[in-house]
N, C-alpha and C positions, 0 to 999 in steps of 0.2 A: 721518085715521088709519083710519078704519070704513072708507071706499072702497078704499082703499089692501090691507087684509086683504082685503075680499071680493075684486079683484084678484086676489090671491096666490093667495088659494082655486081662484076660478075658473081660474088657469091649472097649478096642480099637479092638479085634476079634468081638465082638458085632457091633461096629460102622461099622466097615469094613462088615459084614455082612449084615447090615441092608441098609449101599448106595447101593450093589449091587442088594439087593431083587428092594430096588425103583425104580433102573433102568427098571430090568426085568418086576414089575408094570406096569412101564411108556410105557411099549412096546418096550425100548429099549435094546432088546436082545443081539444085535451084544457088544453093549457097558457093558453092565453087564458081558456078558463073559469075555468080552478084559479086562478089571477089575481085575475080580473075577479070573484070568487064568494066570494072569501078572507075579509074583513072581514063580509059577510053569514053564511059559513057559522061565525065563529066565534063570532056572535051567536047563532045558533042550537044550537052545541055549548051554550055556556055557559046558554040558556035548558032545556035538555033535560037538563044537567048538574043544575041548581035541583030537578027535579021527578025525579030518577033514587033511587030506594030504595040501589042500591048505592055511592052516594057519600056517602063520610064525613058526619057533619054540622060536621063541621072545615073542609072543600073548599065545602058548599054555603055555610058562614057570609063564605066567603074570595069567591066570586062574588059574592055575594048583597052583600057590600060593593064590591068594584069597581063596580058598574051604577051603584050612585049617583052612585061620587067621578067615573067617565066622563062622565055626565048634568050634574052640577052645573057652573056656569061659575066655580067659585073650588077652587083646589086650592093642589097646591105650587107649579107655576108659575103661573100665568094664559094660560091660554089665548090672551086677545089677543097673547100676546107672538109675534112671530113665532117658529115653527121651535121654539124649548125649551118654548114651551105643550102643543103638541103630543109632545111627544120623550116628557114625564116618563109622558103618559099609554100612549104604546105601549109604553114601557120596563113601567111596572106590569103591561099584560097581557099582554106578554110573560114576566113571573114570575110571574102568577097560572097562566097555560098550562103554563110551565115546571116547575109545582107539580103540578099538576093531572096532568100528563101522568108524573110520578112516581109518583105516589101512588096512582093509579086503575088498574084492570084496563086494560090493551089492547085485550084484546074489549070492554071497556064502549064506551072511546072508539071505535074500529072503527065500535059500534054506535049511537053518538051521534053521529059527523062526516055531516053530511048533503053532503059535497063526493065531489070526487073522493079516489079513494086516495093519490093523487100530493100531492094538497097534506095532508093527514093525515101521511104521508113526512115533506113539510118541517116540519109542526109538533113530530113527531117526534124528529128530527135538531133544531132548534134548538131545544129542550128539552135535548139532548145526555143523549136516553134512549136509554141500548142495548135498550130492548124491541123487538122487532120489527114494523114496521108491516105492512100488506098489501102 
């Protein structure tokens, strides 16, 4: 079963690797990064988000809980499971962002996304905030 998962793993890091090279291919740099950069830069909002004076401490207590239930390997699903182990946790930071990106200044975030503008855009948009991104 263990083989079987790392498998999976290694070939969905495959796919995810291989749309990125096509972008950069295709000439589309900006978008291959925004990509390839995505899951890192939102590590890095959310650690900057922690340590920012002008974030609630409502928003910091709602991060500051994500990182663990993410880290830990028992949740609502289980992880091992294939596909829904995974689902329940991007679904959570998908509503912890989606919170976050309400809640918080624009300029904060602006000033806290260490990515491109473009993918800041998309976090924007599937937050389904009308604030205005860069």
């Amino acid at each position: 079963m263990t083989t079987w998962l790392v498998y999976v793993g290694c070939a969905l890091l495959a796919l995810y690797t291989l749309v990125v090279l096509m972008f950069f291919v295709a000439g589309r740099r900006t978008d291959a990064r925004a990509l390839g950069g995505f899951v890192p830069d939102c590590v890095v909002l959310f650690s900057r988000l922690l340590r920012d004076p002008r974030v609630s401490r409502k928003d910091k207590l709602l991060v500051a809980a994500l990182i663990p239930y993410l880290a830990l390997p028992f949740d609502l699903i289980p992880d091992f499971i294939p596909v829904a182990g995974q689902a329940d946790d991007a679904i959570l930071v998908a509503l912890v962002l989606r919170l976050l990106v309400k809640r918080t200044d624009a300029a904060v975030l602006r000033e806290l996304w260490p990515g491109p503008d473009r993918s800041l855009l998309v976090v924007v948009r599937l937050a389904g905030s009308r604030v205005a991104a860069p």
